[in-house]
C-alpha positions as CSV (number, residue, x, y, z in Angstrom):
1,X,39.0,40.7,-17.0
2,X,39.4,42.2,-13.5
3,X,43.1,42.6,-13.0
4,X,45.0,44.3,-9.7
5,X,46.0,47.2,-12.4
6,X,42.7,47.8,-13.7
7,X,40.3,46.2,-16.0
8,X,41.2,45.1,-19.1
9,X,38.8,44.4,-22.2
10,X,40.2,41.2,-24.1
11,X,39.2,39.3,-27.3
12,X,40.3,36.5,-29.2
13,X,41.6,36.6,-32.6
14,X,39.8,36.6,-35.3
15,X,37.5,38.4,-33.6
16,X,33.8,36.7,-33.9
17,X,30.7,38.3,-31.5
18,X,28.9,34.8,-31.4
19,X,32.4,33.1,-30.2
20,X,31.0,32.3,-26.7
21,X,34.8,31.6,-25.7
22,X,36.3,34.0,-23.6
23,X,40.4,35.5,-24.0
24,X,41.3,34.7,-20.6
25,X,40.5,32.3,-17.9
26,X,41.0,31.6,-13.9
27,X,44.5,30.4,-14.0
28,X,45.6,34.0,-15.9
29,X,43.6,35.7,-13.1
30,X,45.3,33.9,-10.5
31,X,48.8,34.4,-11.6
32,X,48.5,38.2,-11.9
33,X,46.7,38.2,-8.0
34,X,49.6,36.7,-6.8
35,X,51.9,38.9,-8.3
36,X,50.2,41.5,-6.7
37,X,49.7,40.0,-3.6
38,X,53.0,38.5,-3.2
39,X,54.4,41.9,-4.3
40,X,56.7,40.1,-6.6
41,X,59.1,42.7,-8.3
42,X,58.3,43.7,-11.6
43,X,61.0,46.4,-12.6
44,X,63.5,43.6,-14.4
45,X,63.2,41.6,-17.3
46,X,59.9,40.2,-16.9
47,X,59.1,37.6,-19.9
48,X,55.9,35.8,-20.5
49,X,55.6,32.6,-22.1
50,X,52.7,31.1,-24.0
51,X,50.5,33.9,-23.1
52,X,47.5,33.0,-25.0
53,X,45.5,35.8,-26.5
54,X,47.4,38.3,-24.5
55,X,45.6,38.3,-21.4
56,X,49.0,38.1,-19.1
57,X,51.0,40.6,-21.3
58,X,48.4,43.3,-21.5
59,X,47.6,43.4,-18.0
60,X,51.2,43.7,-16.9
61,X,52.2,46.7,-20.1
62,X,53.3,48.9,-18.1
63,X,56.2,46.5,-16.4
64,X,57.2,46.3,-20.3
65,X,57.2,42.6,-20.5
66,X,58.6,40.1,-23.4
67,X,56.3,37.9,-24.7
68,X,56.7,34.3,-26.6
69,X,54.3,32.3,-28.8
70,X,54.3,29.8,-30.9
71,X,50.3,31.1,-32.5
72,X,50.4,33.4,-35.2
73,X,46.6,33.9,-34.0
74,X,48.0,34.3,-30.5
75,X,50.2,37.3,-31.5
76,X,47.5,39.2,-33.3
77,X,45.2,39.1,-30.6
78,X,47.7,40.4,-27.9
79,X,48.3,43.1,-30.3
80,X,44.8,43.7,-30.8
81,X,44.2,43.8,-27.2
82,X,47.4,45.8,-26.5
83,X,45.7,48.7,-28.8
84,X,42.4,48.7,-27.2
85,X,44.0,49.1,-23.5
86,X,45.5,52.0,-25.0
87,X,49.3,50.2,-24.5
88,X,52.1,52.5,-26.5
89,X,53.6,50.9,-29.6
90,X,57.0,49.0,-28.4
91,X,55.9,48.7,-24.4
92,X,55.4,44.9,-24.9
93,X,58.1,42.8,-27.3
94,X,56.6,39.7,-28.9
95,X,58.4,37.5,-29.9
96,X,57.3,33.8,-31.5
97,X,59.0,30.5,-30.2
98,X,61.6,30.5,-33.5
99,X,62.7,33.7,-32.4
100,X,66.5,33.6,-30.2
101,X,64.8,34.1,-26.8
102,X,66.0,36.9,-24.6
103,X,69.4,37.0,-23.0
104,X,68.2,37.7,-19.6
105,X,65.3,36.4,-17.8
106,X,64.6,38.0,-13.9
107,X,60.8,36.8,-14.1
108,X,59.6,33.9,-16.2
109,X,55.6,33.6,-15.7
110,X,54.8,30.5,-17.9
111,X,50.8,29.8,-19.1
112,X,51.4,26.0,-19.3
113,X,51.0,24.7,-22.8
114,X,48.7,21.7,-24.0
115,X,52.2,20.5,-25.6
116,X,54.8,19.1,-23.2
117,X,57.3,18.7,-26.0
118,X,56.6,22.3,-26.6
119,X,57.4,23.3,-22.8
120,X,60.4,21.2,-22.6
121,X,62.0,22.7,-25.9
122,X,60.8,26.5,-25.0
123,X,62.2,25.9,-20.5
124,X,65.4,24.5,-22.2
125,X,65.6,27.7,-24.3
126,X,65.2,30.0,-22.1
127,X,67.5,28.1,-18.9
128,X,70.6,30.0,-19.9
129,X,69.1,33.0,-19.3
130,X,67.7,32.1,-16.0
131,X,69.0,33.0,-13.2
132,X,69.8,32.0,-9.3
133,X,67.3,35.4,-8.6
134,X,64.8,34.6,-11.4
135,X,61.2,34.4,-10.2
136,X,59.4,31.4,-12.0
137,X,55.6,31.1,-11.8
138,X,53.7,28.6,-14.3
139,X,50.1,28.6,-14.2
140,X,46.9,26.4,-15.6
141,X,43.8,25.2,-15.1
142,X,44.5,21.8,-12.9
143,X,43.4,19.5,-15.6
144,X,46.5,20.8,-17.7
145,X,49.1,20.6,-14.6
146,X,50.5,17.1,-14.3
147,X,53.1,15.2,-12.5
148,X,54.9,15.4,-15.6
149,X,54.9,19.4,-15.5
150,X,56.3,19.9,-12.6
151,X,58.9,17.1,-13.3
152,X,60.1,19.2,-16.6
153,X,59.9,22.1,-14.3
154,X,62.5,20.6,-11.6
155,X,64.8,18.7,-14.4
156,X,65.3,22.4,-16.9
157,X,65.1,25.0,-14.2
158,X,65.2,23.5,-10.4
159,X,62.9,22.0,-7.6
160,X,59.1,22.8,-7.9
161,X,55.6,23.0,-6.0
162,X,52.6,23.9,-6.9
163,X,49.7,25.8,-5.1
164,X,46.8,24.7,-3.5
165,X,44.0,25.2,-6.1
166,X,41.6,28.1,-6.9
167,X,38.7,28.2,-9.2
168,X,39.8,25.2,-10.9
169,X,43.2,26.6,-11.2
170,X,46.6,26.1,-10.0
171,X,50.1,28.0,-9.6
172,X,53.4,26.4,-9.9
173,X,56.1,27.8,-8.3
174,X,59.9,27.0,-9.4
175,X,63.6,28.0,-7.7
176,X,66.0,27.8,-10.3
177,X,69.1,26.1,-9.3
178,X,72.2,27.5,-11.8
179,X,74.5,24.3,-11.1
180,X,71.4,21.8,-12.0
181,X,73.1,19.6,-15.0
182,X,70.4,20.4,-17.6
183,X,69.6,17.8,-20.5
184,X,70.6,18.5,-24.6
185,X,67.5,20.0,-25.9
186,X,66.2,16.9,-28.2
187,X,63.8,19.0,-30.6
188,X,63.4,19.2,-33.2
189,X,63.2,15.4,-34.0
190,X,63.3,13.8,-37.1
191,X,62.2,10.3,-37.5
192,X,61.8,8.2,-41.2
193,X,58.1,7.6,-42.5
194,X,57.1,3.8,-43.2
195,X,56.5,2.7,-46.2
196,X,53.2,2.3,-47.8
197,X,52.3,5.8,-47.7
198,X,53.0,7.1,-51.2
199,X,55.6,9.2,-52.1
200,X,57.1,9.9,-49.0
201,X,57.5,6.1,-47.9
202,X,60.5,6.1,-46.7
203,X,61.3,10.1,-46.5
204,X,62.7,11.9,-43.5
205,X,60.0,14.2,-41.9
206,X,61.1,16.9,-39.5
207,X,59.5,18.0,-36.3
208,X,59.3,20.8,-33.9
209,X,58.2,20.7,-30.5
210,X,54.3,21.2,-30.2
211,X,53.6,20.2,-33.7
212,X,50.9,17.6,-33.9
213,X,52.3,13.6,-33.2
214,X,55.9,15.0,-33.5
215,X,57.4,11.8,-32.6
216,X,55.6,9.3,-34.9
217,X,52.8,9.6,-38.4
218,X,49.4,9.8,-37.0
219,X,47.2,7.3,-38.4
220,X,44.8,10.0,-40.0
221,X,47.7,11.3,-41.9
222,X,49.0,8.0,-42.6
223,X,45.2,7.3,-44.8
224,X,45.7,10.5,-45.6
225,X,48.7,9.6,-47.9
226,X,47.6,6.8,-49.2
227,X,44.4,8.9,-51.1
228,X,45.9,12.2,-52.3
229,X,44.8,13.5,-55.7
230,X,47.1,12.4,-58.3
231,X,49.5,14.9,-60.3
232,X,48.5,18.3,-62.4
233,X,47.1,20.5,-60.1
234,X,49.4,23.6,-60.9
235,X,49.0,25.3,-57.2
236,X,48.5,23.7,-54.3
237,X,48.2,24.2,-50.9
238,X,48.8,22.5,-47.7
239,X,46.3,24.3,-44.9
240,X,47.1,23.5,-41.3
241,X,50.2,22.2,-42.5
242,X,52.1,20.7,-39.0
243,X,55.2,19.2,-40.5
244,X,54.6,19.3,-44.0
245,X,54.5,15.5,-44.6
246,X,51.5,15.8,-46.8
247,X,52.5,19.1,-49.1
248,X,55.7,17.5,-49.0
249,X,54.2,14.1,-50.7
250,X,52.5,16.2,-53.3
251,X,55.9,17.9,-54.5
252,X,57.7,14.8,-54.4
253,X,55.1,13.1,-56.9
254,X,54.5,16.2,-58.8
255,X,57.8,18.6,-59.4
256,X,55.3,20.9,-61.2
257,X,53.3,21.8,-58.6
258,X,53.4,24.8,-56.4
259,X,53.3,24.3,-53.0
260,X,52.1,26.9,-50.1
261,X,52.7,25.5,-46.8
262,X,50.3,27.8,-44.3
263,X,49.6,27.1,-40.2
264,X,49.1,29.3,-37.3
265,X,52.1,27.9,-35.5
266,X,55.8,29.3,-35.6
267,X,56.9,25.5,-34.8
268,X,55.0,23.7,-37.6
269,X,55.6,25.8,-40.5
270,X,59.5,25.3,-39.1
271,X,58.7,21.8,-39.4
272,X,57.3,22.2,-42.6
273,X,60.1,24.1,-44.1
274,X,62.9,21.5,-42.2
275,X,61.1,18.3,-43.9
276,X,60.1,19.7,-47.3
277,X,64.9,20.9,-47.5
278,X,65.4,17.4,-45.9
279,X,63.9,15.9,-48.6
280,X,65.5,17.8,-51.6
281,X,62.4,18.3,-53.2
282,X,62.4,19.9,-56.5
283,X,60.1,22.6,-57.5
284,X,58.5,25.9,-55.7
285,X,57.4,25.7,-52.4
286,X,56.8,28.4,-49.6
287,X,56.1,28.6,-46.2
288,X,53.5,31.1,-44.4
289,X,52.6,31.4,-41.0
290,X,49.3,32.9,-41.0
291,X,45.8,33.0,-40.3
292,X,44.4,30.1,-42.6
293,X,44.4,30.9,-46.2
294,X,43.2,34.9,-45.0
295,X,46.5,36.2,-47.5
296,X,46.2,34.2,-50.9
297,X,44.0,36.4,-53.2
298,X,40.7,34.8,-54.3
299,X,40.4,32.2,-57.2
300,X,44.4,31.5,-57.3
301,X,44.4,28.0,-55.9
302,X,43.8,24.7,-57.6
303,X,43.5,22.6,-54.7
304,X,44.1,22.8,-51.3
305,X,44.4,19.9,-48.6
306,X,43.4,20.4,-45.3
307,X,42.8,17.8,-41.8
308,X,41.8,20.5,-39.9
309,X,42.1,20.5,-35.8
310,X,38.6,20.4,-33.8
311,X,40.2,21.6,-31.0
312,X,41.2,25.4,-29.8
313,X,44.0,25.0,-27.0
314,X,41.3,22.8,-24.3
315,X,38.0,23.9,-26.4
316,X,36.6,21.7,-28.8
317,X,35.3,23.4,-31.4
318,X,34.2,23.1,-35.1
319,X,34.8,26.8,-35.8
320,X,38.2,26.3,-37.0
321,X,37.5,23.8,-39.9
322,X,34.6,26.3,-41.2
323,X,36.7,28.9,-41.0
324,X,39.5,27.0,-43.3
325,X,36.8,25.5,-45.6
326,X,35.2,29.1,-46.3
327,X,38.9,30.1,-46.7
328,X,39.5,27.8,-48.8
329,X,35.8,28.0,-51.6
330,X,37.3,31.9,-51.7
331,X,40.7,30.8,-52.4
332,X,40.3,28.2,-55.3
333,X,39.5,29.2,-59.0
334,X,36.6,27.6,-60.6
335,X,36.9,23.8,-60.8
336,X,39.2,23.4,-58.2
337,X,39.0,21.1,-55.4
338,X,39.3,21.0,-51.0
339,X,40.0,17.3,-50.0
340,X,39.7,17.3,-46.5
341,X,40.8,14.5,-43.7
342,X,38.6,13.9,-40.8
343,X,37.0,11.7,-37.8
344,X,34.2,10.5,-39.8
345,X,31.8,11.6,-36.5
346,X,32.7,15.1,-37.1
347,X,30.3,15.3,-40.2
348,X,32.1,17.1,-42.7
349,X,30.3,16.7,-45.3
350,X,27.4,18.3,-44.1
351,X,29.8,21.2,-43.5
352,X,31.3,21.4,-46.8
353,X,27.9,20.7,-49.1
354,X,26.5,23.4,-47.4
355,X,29.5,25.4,-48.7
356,X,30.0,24.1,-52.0
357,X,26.8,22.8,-52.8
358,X,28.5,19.1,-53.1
359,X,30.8,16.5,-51.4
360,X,32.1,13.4,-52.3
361,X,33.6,10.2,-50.4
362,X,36.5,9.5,-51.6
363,X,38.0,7.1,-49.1
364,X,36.5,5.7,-45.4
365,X,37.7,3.3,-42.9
366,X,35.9,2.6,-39.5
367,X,37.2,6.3,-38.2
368,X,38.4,8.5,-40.6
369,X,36.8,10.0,-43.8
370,X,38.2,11.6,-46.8
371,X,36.1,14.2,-48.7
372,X,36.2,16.2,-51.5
373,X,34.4,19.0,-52.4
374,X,34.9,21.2,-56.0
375,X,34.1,24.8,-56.5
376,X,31.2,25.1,-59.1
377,X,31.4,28.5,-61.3
């Protein structure tokens, strides 16, 4: 990416050669132009949020900005990108959307998020440390930009515009106003599941902002629940977890079992954690944010359950699921089983009997599927 302080070479994380998505796009190249341009001052405390792969933070290093995140594959690409630009250890502090944000803010450049809920939560955050002299510029492709946006923009932090539009991409530009009368941050919400969904009828679930259908069970889930394997697996784990709901229902009807909650995002496995305590669920349990199931040693899993995303930020893409179903015929021992959720058009089950040499319907409605697939030898 060609940036007013050089070029800088950027990759996603993990890397992959035949990834034909790039690390960066217009609406991070036309935020750093108009920093230049406008000659906005860089010299205070300059925080980034929602920075993607890094593109925003590496690119301005040397101004020492703060960056938040809520992906755990997020963070390792910016650090992998901070390296190869030859960035000094320390020069750019990332910090993850759990993390208390910083106590001073004099520019807040913001990469507008897929999640609204997750905006909201991380603006309300960061007002208090806002400013009357704080520079705020959000930026996105226009299909992300809404009326919406702009209207969270103007309630948290003061009145907004936007730019005109360039390469598909658009600026937003925000005066804070210190005497605005901010609203109570409402995240996370918790909400109680409906019954007919197995052991967690009933149950409280937490929810972050940005975690997937925070305010209500998503119907995939919902079938989801009403199919898991019964009791005995011994260790378990819950891949892509969001809230938790579905690790959480195997712990409630199995005390034996071991649970390992894993996602890439700060938020869910803080949902996760939130529902599995508001439950008072008895047994083991532990929480990882992480890059699929890349830390849990080979063969040491007995089952894993998984309803993987198809979509990367605005990309849709299968490369995710494959990634967590090879993760996961490395993880399990011998015997043991993935059960995946899915849209039945997404075919997984030509995915995972290429993998595992079999697959097996174990429920279908009109749209979703759920497969299992067991680890021969």
């Amino acid at each position: 990416m060609t940036t007013p302080w050089g070029e800088v070479e950027l990759t996603r994380f993990p890397e992959d050669p035949r990834d034909p998505l790039r690390a960066w796009d217009a609406s991070d190249a036309y935020l750093l132009r108009h920093l230049a341009e406008e000659k906005v001052p860089l010299s205070g405390a300059v925080v980034v949020l929602g920075d993607r792969w890094g593109a925003l933070v590496t690119a301005l290093a040397e101004h020492r900005p703060t960056q938040i995140t809520d992906s755990f594959l997020g963070q390792e690409a910016t650090r992998a990108n901070l390296a190869r630009a030859g960035v000094e250890p320390g020069a750019v502090r990332l910090l993850t959307t759990q993390d208390p944000p910083p106590e001073r803010v004099d520019v807040l450049l913001v990469r507008v998020p897929k999640s609204l809920a997750l905006l909201e939560d991380q603006l309300l955050r960061l007002a208090p440390a806002v400013h009357a002299g704080t520079v705020v510029v959000g930026t996105g492709m226009v299909k992300e930009i809404h009326t919406s946006t702009l209207r969270l923009f103007e309630r948290i932090l003061g009145p907004t515009r936007t730019s005109l539009a360039r390469q598909k991409a658009r600026l937003i530009f925000c005066t804070p106003d210190p005497a605005l009368e901010r609203p109570a941050n409402p995240w996370p919400y918790s909400y109680a599941l409906p019954d007919g969904v197995g052991a967690v009828s009933g149950r409280t679930v937490v929810n972050h902002a940005g975690v997937f259908c925070a305010e209500r069970l998503d119907i995939g889930t919902r079938f989801f629940l009403r199919h898991l394997p019964g009791p005995g697996a011994g260790r378990v784990v819950d891949l892509g977890c969001g809230n938790g709901v579905v690790g959480t229902a195997v712990a409630l009807a199995d005390p034996g079992a071991e649970v390992l909650f894993v996602d890439e995002s700060y938020q869910a496995v803080a949902s996760a954690e939130a529902t599995y305590k508001a439950n008072g669920v008895p047994g083991h349990a532990e929480f990882r944010v992480g890059d699929g199931l890349a830390g849990v040693a080979p063969g040491s899993v007995d089952l894993v359950l998984n309803n993987p995303p198809f979509h990367s930020h605005q990309a849709t893409t299968d490369a995710v699921a494959w990634r967590m179903f090879t993760g996961a015929l490395r993880s399990l021992r011998p015997g043991g089983e993935l059960w995946v959720i899915g849209n039945r058009h997404l075919g997984y089950h030509v995915k995972l009997r290429r993998l595992f040499g079999n697959s097996e319907l174990v429920a279908s409605e009109p749209k979703f599927v759920v497969l299992r697939a067991v680890k021969r030898g």
